[in-house]
C-alpha positions as CSV (number, residue, x, y, z in Angstrom):
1,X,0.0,0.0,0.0
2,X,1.1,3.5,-0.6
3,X,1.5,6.3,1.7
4,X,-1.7,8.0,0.4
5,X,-3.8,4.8,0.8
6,X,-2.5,4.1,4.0
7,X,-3.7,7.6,5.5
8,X,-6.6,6.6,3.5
9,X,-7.7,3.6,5.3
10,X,-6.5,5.1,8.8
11,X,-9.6,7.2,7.9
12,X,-11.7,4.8,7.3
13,X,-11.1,3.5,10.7
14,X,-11.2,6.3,12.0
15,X,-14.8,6.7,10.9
16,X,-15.9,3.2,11.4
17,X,-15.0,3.5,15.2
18,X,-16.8,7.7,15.1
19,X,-19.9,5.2,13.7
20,X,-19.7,2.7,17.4
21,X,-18.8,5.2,19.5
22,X,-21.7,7.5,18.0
23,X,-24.0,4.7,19.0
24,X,-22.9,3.7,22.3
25,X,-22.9,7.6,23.3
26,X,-25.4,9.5,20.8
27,X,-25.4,13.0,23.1
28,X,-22.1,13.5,22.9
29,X,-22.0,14.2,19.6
30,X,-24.5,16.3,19.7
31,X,-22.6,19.4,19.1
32,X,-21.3,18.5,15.8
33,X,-23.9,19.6,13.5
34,X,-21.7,18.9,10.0
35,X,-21.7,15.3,11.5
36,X,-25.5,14.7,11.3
37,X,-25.9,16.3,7.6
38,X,-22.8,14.1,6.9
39,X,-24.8,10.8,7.9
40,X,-27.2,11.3,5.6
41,X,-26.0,10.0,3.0
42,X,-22.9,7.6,1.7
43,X,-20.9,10.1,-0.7
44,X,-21.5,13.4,2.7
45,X,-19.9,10.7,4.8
46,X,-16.9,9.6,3.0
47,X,-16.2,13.4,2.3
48,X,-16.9,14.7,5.9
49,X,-13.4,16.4,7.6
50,X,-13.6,17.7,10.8
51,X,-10.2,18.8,12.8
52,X,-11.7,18.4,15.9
53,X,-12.5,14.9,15.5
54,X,-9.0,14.4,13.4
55,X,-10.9,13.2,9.9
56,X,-9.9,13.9,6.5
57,X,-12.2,13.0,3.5
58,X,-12.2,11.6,0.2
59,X,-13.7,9.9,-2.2
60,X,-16.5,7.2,-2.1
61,X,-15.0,4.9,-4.1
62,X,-11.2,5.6,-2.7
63,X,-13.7,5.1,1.1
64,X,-15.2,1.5,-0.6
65,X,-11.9,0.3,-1.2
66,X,-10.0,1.1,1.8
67,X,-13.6,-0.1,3.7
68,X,-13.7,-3.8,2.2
69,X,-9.6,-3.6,3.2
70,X,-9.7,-2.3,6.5
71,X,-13.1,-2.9,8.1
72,X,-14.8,-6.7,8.9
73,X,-17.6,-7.0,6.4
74,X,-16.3,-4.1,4.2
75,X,-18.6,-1.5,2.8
76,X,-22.2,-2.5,3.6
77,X,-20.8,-3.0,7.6
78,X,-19.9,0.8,7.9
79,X,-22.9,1.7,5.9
80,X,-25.3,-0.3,8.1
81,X,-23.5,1.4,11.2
82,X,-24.0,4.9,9.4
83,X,-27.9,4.3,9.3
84,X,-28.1,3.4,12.6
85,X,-25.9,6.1,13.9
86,X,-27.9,8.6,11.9
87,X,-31.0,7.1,13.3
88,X,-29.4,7.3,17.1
89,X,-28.4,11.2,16.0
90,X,-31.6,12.2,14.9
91,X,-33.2,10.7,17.9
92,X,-31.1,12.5,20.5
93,X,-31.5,15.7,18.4
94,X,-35.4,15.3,19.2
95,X,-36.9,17.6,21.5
96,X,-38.2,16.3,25.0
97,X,-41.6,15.5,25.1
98,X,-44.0,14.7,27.9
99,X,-43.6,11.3,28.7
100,X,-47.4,11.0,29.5
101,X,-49.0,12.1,26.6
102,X,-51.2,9.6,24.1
103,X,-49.3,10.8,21.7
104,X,-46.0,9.9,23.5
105,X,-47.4,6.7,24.4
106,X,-48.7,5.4,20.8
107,X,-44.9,6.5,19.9
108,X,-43.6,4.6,22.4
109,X,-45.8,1.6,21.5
110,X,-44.8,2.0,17.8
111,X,-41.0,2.0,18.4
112,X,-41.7,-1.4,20.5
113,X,-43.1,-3.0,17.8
114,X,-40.8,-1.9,15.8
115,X,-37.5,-3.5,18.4
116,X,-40.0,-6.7,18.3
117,X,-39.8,-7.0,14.8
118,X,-36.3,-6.4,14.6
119,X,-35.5,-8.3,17.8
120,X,-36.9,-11.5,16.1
121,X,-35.6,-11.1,12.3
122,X,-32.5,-11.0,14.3
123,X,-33.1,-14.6,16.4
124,X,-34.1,-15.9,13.2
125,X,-30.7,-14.5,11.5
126,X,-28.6,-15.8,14.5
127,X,-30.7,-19.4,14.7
128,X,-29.8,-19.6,11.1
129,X,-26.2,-19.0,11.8
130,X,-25.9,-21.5,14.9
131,X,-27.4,-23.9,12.7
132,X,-25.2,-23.5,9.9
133,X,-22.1,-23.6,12.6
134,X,-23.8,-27.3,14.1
135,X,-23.6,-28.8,11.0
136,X,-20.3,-28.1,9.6
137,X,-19.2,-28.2,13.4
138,X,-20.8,-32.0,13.1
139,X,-19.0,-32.3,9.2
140,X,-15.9,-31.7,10.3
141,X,-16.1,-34.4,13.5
142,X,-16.5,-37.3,10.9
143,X,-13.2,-36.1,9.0
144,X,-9.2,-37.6,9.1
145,X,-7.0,-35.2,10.7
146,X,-5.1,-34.2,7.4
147,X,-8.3,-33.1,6.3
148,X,-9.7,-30.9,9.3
149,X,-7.0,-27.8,8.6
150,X,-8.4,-27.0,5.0
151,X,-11.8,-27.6,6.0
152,X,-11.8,-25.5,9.2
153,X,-10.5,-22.7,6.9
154,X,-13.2,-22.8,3.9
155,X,-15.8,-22.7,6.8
156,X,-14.8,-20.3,8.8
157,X,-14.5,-17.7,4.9
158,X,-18.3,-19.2,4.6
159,X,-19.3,-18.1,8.2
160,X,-17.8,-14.7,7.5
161,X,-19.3,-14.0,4.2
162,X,-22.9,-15.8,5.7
163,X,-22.4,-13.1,8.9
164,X,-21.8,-10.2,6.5
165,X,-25.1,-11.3,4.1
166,X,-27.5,-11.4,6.9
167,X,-26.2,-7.6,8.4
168,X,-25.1,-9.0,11.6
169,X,-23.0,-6.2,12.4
170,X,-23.0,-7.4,16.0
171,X,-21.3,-10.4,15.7
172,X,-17.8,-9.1,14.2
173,X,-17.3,-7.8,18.0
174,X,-17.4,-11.4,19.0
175,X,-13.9,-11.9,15.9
């Protein structure tokens, strides 16, 4: 890699970590307005430099590449973590509202429904996954030794690129 790309993907790292740290700790950001308009969209993003935070931009295909080099899962992890992060930004940004309210209440229903939903597309994702894991887990048990290196390898690339198909962003903290 070249100077440039290396400053490049330090960037890109950069960024990925803004996007978890963003998420665990959504007020604190708060003051960086440029940051929410840059969340918006993939192209804002890649471009967004602030000195405060120490980030330089550039482009969105130079922030692709250095992504899929740099990050676990690539491109499409940083991007889900930039939707979620502009969701957590936009909901920290909202202004306090009675917490007794119907209004506040039917919202607070809706957004429950909403973690349902997502709660159990995500059981089924991660039963899918352990499944997957049982039976090559179960292949591999039946194999000679010589054979178990090779085989451990191939599954282990197909776990990855299963994890990173079914957006389970979670599960590269576990890597």
């Amino acid at each position: 890699m070249t100077d440039k790309t290396n400053k490049n993907a330090e960037m890109v790292e950069k960024k990925f970590h803004l996007l978890i740290a963003l998420l665990k700790r959504p007020p604190d950001y708060q003051g960086h307005s440029a940051l929410g308009v840059a969340l918006r969209r993939q192209s804002a993003f890649s471009e967004f430099s602030d000195p405060a935070l120490e980030l330089n931009g550039c482009s969105i295909n130079t922030f692709k590449a250095c992504a899929e080099a740099v990050v676990p899962g690539g491109f499409k992890t940083v991007d889900n973590l930039r939707l979620q992060a502009l969701k957590a930004f936009d909901a920290a940004a909202q202004p306090y509202e009675r917490p007794d309210t119907v209004r506040s209440l039917q919202r607070k229903v809706r957004l429950q429904n909403e973690n349902i939903q997502h709660l159990e597309e995500h059981i089924l994702r991660m039963t899918y996954v352990h499944q997957k894991i049982m039976h090559m887990y179960n292949r591999v048990a039946d194999l000679p030794p010589e054979l178990i290196r090779p085989t451990y390898s191939k599954d282990r690339a197909e776990i990855y690129s299963m994890v990173a198909a079914l957006d389970l962003v979670e599960f590269w903290s576990l890597t």
